[in-house]
C-alpha positions, -999 to +999 in steps of 0.1 A: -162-160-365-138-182-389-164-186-417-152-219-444-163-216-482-156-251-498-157-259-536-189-275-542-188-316-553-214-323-565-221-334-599-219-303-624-221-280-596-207-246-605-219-224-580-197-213-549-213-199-513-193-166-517-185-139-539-157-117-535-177-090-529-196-110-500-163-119-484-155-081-485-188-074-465-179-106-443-143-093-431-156-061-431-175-072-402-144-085-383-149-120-395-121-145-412-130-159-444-111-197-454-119-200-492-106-237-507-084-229-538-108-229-567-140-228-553-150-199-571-131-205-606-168-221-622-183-193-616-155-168-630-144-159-597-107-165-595-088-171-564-067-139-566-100-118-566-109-135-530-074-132-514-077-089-526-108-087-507-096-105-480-101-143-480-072-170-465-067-196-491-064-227-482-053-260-500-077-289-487-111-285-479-108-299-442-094-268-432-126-252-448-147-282-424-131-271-394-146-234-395-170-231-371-197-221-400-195-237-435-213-216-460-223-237-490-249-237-519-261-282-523-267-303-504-234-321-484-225-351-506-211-386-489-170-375-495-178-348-468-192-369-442-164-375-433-151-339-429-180-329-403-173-320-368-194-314-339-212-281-335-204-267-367-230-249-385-238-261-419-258-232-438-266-241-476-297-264-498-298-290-474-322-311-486-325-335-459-364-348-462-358-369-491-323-381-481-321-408-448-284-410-457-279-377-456-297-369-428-284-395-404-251-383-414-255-348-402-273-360-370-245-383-360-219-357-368-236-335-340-237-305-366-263-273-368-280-277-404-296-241-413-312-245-446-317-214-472-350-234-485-363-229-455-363-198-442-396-181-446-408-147-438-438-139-426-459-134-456-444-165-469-416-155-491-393-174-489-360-151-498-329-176-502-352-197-525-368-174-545-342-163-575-325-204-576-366-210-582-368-179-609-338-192-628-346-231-626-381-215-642-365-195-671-342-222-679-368-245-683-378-232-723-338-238-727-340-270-714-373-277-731-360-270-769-327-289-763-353-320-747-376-325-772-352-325-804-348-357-824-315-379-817-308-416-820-317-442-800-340-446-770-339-409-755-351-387-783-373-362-778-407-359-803-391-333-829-408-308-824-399-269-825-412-250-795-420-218-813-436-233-844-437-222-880-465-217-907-482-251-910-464-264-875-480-256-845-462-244-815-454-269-781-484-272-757-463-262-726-484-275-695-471-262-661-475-272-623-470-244-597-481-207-599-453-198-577-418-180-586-407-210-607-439-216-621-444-181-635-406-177-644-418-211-664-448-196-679-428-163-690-400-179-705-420-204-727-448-175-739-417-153-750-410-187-773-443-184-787-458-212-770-490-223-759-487-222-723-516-236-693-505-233-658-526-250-634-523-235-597-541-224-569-575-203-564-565-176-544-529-168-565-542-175-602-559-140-608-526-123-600-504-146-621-530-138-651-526-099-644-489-101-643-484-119-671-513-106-693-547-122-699-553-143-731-515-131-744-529-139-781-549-167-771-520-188-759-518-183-722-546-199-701-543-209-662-570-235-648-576-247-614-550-273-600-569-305-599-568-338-609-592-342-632-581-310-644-543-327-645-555-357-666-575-338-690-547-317-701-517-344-700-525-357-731-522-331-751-489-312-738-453-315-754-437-302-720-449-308-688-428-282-661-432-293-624-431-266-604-446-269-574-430-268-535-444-267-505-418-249-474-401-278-455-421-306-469-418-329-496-432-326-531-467-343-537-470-371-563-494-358-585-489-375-620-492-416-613-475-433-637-513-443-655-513-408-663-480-404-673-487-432-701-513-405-716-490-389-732-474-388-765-441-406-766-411-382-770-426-354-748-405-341-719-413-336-678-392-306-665-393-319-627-376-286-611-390-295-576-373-328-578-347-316-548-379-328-525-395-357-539-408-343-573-443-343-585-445-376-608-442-414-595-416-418-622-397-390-609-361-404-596-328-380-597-306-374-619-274-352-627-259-326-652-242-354-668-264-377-673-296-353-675-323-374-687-342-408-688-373-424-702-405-434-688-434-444-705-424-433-735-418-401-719-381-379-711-378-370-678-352-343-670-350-341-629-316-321-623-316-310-585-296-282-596-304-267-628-290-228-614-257-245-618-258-242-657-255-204-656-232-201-623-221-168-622-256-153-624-270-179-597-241-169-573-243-133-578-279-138-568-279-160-547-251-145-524-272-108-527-298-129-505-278-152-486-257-123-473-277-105-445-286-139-430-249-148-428-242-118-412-266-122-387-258-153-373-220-147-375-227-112-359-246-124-333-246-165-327-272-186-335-294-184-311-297-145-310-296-146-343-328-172-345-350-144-325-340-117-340-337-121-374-373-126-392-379-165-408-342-179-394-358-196-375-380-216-399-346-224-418-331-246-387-334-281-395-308-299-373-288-290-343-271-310-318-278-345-328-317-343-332-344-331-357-356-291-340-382-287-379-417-297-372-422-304-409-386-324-413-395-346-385-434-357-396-419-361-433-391-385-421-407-403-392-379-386-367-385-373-329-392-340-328-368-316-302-366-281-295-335-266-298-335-232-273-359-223-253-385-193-257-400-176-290-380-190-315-400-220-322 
C-alpha cells in the first residue's frame, strides 16, 4: 500500500503521523511511504532521516492526498478539503462530532475516516488516546503556572504561585475526570505542592486514591462527581482542569456559566476535552497562538492540541501506539482488518459517503449505515 504522511496545518501543530523508525517498520512490511518535505522537522525529525529509512519525498502535499491511506495526527483543516479523493482512508484525531463543516466535507469527498480516539478495546482502553491524554494532563501544572501569573490588561491571571510559600498558601487545583488525563492532572499538580480534589466516578475513585497515595499530606482528596458536589467546590479553586471524555461522544456541559461566575476573577479552566465539546458552557476553541480568553472574570485556556507543545515526545508516543493498527489495515485492507484486529472497529467513523459510528450519528443528527456486513459492527 502507498501510505501519505502530510505536514500537519493546523495552528501550532508540531506533531507528524510518522517517525522514521515507524516508516522503517512500514517499508519493512513491503509498503511505500510519501513523506511531504518537512513534515517531521517540528518534531526534530529531519527529512534526510526519513529518506535513510526509506521514505519518497515529495514536494506538495497532494501527492501525499493521493495515497490511498493518509496517516495524520488533527483533525483535517478546510485547505485540505480540497485535497480529498474518493475512497481514501483518512486515519488520525478526527474529531468530527463537534465539527458539521468538517464532517460534511469528508462525507461528500467519499473518504474512509478511521479515528485513533476511537478505537477502544475491550476493557475500554482506549490505546491511540491514552498517552496524547497523559501528556495533555501533565502539561496542565505548566500551563496552570504560566495562566494564573499577573500581566496587563484584561487576561491576567490572579497572581498567585502554585506551590506557595510560608504565609502564601498553595493553588486549590480542582479537577474533572479520573481517567488517564485526569490523574496525569492530579500527579503533576501534587508534585507542585498543590492542593489538589478530583471529582470522578464511584467505581474508579478507590483506585485513583491507591495509586496516587491517600491523604498525600492532607492535600489530595477525590469526592464523588456531582453537581452539588461541582458547585460547592468551584468557589474556592484557583484551577479548574476539565478532564473528562466519554468514547465517540461529545463532552457534557457540566459548569453553566452561573457557576462559572462563582469563582474568583483571575482563576484559570484547563478545558483539555475541549476537542469534543468541553465541559463548561463558556467553553469555545482556541489555538496555540492565541491560547486564552476571559469569561466571567475567569481565563479559559481550551487548546485542542496541547501534545503539540512538546512534539517530539507526543510523536514518539504516539507513533509507538499508532503503529500496529497501521500495519494491520495496510497489511490486510480494511475490512479484514476491522474483524480482526481488536477495537478497529470502534475507530470507523465514516466510509463511503455516510456516517457507519452509532455514537457519531445520535450526536450529529446523521443516518446511521453499516459499512460491511457480519461481526464487525
Amino acid at each position: 500500500m502507498r501510505i501519505g504522511i502530510p505536514r500537519e496545518v493546523k495552528d501550532g501543530e508540531a506533531r507528524v503521523g510518522a517517525t522514521p523508525w515507524m516508516v522503517e517498520q512500514l517499508v519493512s512490511h513491503g509498503h511505500e511511504v510519501l513523506l511531504e518535505a518537512g513534515a517531521g522537522r517540528g518534531a526534530g525529525f529531519a527529512d534526510a532521516a526519513y529518506v535513510q529509512r526509506g521514505a519518497r519525498l515529495v514536494g506538495t502535499p497532494q501527492e501525499v492526498f493521493d495515497c490511498p491511506m493518509v496517516v495524520k495526527v488533527k483533525e483535517l483543516q478546510k485547505v485540505e478539503f480540497g485535497r480529498l479523493r474518493p475512497e481514501t482512508l483518512i486515519f488520525g484525531y478526527q474529531q468530527l462530532a463537534r465539527d458539521p463543516e468538517l464532517l460534511d466535507a469528508v462525507l461528500a469527498a467519499g473518504v474512509t475516516c478511521l479515528a485513533y480516539e476511537g478505537v477502544t478495546l475491550p476493557d475500554g482502553r482506549r490505546p491511540m488516546l491514552a498517552p496524547m491524554s497523559a501528556i495533555a494532563g501533565l502539561m496542565a501544572s505548566q500551563i496552570a503556572a504560566w495562566a494564573l501569573q499577573w500581566r496587563e490588561g484584561p487576561l491576567s491571571g490572579s497572581g498567585i504561585l502554585l506551590q506557595g510559600l510560608a504565609g502564601a498558601p498553595p493553588a486549590q487545583v480542582l479537577i474533572l475526570g479520573d481517567g488517564i488525563a485526569g490523574e496525569a492532572a492530579a500527579r503533576s499538580f501534587l508534585r507542585q505542592g498543590c492542593r489538589v480534589v478530583v471529582l470522578g466516578l464511584e467505581a474508579s475513585l478507590p483506585g485513583l486514591r491507591q495509586r496516587l497515595g491517600d491523604g498525600a499530606g492532607g492535600d489530595f482528596e477525590t469526592a464523588l462527581s456531582t453537581v452539588e458536589e461541582l458547585a460547592r467546590r468551584l468557589p474556592a479553586a484557583d484551577v479548574v482542569v476539565g478532564a473528562i471524555a466519554i468514547p465517540g461522544k461529545l463532552s457534557p456541559k457540566l459548569i453553566t456559566r452561573p457557576m462559572l461566575r462563582t469563582m474568583r476573577p483571575g482563576s484559570v479552566l484547563i478545558d483539555i476535552g475541549i476537542d469534543m465539546g468541553g465541559i463548561a458552557e463558556t467553553a469555545r476553541q482556541t489555538k496555540l497562538s492565541d491560547p486564552i480568553y476571559v469569561e466571567e472574570g475567569v481565563l479559559h485556556y481550551c487548546v485542542p492540541n496541547i501534545p503539540a507543545q512538546v512534539p517530539q515526545t507526543a510523536t514518539q508516543a504516539l507513533t509507538a501506539a499508532t503503529l500496529p493498527y497501521i500495519l494491520s489495515v495496510a497489511n490486510h485492507g480494511l475490512q479484514a482488518a476491522l474483524q480482526e484486529t481488536p477495537g478497529l472497529a470502534e475507530g470507523l467513523l465514516v466510509h463511503g459517503g455516510h456516517v457507519v459510528n452509532r455514537a457519531l450519528a445520535e450526536d450529529c443528527g446523521r443516518p446511521f449505515a453499516v459499512p460491511f456486513p457480519g461481526p464487525t459492527h
